[in-house]
C-alpha positions in Angstrom: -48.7 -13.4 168.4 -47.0 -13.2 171.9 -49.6 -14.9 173.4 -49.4 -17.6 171.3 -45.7 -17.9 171.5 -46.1 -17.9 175.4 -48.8 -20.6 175.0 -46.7 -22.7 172.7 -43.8 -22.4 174.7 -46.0 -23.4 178.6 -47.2 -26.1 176.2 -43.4 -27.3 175.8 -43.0 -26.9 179.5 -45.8 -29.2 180.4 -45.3 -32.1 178.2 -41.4 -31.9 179.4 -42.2 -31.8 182.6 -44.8 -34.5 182.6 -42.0 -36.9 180.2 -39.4 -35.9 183.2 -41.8 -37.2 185.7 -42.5 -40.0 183.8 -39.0 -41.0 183.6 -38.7 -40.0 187.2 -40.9 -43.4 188.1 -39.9 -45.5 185.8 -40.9 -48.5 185.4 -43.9 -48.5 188.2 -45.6 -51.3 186.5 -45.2 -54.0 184.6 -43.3 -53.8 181.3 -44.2 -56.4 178.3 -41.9 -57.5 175.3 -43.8 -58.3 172.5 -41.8 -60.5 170.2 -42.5 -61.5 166.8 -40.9 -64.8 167.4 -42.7 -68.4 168.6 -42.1 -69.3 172.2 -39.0 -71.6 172.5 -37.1 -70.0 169.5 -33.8 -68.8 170.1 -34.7 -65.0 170.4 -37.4 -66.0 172.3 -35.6 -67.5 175.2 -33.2 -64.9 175.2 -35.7 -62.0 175.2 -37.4 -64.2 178.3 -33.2 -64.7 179.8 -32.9 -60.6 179.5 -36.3 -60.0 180.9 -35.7 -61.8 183.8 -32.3 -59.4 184.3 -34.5 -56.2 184.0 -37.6 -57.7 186.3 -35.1 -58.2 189.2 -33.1 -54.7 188.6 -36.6 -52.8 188.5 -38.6 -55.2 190.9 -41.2 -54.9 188.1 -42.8 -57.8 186.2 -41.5 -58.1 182.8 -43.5 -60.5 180.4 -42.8 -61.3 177.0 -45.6 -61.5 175.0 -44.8 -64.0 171.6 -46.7 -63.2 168.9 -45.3 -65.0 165.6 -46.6 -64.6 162.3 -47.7 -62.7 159.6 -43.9 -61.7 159.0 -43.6 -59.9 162.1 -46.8 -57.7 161.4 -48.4 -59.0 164.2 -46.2 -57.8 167.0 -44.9 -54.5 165.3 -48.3 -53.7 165.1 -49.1 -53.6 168.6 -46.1 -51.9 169.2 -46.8 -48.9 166.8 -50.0 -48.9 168.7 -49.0 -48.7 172.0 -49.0 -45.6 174.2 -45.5 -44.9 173.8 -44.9 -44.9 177.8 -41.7 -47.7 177.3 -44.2 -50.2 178.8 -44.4 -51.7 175.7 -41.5 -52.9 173.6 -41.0 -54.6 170.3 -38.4 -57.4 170.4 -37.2 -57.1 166.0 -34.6 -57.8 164.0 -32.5 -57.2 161.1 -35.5 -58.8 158.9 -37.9 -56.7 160.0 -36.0 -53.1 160.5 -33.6 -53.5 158.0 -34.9 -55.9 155.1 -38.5 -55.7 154.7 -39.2 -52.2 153.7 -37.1 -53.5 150.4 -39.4 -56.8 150.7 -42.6 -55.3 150.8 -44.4 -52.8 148.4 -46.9 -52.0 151.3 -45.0 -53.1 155.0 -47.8 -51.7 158.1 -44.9 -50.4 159.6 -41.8 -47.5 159.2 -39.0 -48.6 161.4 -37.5 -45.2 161.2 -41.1 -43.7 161.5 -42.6 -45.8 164.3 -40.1 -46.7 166.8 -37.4 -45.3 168.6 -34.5 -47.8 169.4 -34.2 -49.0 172.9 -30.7 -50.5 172.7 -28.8 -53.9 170.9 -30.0 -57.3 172.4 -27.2 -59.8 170.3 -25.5 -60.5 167.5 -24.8 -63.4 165.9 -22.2 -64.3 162.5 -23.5 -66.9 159.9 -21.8 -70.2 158.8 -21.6 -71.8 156.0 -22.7 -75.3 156.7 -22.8 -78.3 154.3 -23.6 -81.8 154.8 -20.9 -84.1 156.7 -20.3 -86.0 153.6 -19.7 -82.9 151.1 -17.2 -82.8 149.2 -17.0 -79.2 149.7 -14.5 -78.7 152.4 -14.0 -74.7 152.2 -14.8 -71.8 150.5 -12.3 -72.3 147.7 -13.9 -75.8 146.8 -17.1 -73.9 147.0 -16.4 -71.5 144.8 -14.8 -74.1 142.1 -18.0 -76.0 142.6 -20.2 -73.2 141.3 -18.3 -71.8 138.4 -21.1 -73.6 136.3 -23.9 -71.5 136.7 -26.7 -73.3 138.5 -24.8 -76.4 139.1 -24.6 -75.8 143.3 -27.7 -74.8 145.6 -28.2 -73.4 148.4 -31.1 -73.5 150.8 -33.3 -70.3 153.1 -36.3 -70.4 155.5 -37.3 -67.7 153.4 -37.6 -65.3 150.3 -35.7 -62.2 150.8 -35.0 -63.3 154.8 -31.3 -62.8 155.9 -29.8 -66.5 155.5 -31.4 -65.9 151.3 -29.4 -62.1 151.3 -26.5 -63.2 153.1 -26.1 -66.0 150.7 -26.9 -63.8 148.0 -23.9 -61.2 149.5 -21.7 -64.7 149.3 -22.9 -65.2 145.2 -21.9 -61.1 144.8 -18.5 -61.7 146.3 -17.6 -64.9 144.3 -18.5 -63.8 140.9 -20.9 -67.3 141.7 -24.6 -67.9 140.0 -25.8 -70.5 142.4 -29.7 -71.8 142.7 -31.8 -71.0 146.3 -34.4 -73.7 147.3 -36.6 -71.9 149.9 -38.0 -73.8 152.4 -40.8 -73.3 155.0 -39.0 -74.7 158.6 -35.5 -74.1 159.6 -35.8 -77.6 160.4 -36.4 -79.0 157.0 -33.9 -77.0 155.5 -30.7 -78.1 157.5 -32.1 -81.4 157.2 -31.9 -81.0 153.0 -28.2 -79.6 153.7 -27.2 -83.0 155.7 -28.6 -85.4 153.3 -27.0 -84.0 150.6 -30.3 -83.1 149.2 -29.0 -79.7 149.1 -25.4 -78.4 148.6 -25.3 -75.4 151.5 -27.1 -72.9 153.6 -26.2 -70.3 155.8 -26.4 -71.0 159.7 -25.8 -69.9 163.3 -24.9 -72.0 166.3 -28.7 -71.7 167.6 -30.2 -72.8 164.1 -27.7 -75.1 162.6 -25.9 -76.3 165.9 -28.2 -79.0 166.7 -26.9 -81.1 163.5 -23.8 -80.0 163.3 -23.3 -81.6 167.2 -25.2 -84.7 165.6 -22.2 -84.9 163.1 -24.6 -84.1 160.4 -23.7 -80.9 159.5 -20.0 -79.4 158.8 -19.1 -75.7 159.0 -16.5 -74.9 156.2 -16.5 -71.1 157.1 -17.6 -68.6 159.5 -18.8 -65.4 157.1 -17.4 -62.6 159.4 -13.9 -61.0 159.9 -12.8 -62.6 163.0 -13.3 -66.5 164.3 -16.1 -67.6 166.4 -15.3 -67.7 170.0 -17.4 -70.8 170.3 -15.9 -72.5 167.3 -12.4 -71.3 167.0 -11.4 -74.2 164.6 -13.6 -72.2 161.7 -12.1 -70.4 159.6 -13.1 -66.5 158.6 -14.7 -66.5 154.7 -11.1 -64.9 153.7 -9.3 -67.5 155.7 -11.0 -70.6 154.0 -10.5 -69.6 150.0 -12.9 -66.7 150.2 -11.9 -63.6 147.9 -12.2 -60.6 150.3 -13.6 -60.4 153.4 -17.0 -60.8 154.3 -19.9 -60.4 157.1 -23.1 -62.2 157.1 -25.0 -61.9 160.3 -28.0 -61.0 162.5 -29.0 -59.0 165.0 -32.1 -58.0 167.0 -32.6 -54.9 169.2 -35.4 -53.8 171.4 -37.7 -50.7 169.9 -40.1 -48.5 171.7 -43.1 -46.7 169.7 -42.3 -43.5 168.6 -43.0 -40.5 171.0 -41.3 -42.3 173.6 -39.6 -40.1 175.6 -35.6 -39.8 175.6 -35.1 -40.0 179.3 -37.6 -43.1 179.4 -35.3 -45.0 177.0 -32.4 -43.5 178.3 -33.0 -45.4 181.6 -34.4 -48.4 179.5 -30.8 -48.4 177.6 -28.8 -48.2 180.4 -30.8 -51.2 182.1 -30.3 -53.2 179.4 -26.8 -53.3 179.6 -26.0 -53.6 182.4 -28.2 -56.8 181.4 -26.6 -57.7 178.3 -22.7 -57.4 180.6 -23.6 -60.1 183.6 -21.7 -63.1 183.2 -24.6 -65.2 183.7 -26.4 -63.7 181.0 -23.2 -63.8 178.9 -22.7 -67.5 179.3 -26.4 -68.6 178.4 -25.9 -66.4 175.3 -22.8 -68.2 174.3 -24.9 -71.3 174.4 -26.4 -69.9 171.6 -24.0 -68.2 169.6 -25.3 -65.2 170.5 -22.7 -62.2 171.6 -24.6 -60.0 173.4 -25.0 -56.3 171.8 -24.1 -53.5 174.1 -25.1 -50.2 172.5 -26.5 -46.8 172.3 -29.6 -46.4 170.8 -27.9 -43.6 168.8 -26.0 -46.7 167.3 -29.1 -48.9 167.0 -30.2 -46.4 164.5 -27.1 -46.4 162.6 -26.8 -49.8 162.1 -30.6 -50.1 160.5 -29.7 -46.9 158.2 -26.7 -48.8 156.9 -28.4 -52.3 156.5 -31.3 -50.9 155.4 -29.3 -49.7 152.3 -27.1 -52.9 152.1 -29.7 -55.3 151.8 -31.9 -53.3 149.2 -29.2 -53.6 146.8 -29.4 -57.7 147.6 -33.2 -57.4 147.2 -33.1 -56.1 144.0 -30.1 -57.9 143.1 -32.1 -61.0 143.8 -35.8 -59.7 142.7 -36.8 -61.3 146.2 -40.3 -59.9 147.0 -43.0 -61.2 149.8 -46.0 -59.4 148.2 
């Protein structure tokens, strides 16, 4: 027994000292960003605007490696898979670590199980957006416009994705019954909200921004607690006729397969932000809405325990399901 004890324990000393050394030398190669996300999307470019930050601070190549499709399988696949070094890293968010293991009966993937977090990348607060000629002006008008069950709809790029949830978090709030119309492109959807073809949908500055610049789209509401920075003029959900107040948002963090060693994503962490705090990358984040997310991973984990259990309840609430 004491000489398995003594082997168990130079057993303990080896793999910390080889995760020491590892963390001693890291990164010395290249480290890739696989992102579940088509190239030119919002969380794309920024994943490619922080990547950039982390390159020149290492003076290693970092590439980031889209992979869309298959409702994020694709890339949290071959993250799960990965040697879990912190070479590899999985680019997710709220929809995939928070929202599908309610979604899916069998999802390929435990986020608690499989990943570590790395650190926050950005957060963004939805709006609620109607088309320019609405007569819906705020909240309050919204509100009166629903109490007939089924009269009002409102539009999602998806079944049980956050902008369906969050809009189901809006019906829970306001007493409401309203009708969701799911579409299959972002693009189509806004477009169905600005002809009137639809009454509202849930937006951010990156998705619904385009139209609303266009004169398209209106914002009557911001669904958070505090105003947009970017569009001060909007009032909160509260402010604009809302009941209580309310938060509808996303986010997306950075995850390393699990086994990754502490000190690895330590230094990973810390890199990021001092990323996320340069006003360079600050500004080009603002272009999108985007606030960036300074955090520990400790945090990270938090905030996928506690919207994990948030949007259940709106998953069965709404009997969304992908299978």
């Amino acid at each position: 027994m004491k000489h398995r004890f003594t082997a168990i324990l130079a057993g303990l000393g080896l793999a910390l000292a080889a995760s020491q050394a590892l963390a001693q030398t890291f990164p010395s190669q290249s480290v890739r960003i696989i992102s579940p996300f088509p190239a030119g999307s919002g969380p794309d470019a920024i994943a490619r605007i922080v990547g950039e930050k982390l390159g020149a601070s290492w003076k290693q190549p970092v590439v980031v490696d889209a992979r869309p499709g298959a409702n994020g399988f694709l890339a949290a696949n071959a993250v799960k898979q990965a040697a879990p070094t912190g070479y590899d890293l999985l680019l997710a968010d709220v929809g995939h670590l928070a929202i599908s293991p309610s979604l899916f009966r069998k999802l390929p993937y435990d986020p608690k199980k499989d990943y570590v977090p790395v650190g926050g990348v950005y957060k963004t607060s939805f709006f609620i957006a109607v088309g320019v000629n609405s007569p819906i002006k705020s909240v309050k008008d919204l509100i009166s416009a629903a109490s007939t069950p089924g009269r009002v709809t409102y539009a999602s790029n998806s079944v049980g994705g956050p902008l369906h949830l969050g809009a189901a978090q809006i019906e829970a709030a306001t007493g409401t019954k309203m009708v969701h119309v799911p579409f299959k492109e972002i693009s189509q959807l806004y477009a169905a909200v600005a002809t009137g073809e639809v009454d509202w949908a849930l937006g951010s500055i990156a998705s619904a921004g385009p139209l609303l610049r266009a004169g398209k789209l209106r914002f009557i509401a911001i669904v958070d607690t505090v105003r947009s920075s970017n569009l001060p003029d909007i009032p909160t959900f509260e402010q604009s006729g809302g009941p209580k107040p309310l938060v509808a948002n996303t986010w997306v963090a950075l995850m390393a397969p699990k086994g990754t060693p502490a000190a690895v994503t330590g230094t990973l962490n810390r890199s990021l932000n001092e990323a996320l705090k340069q006003a360079d990358v600050v500004e080009k984040f603002s272009g999108f809405g985007f606030v960036p997310w300074q955090t520990t991973p400790a945090d990270v984990s938090k905030v996928i325990d506690v919207d994990t259990v948030s949007y259940a309840e709106m998953v069965k609430r709404t009997g969304a399901s992908a299978d």
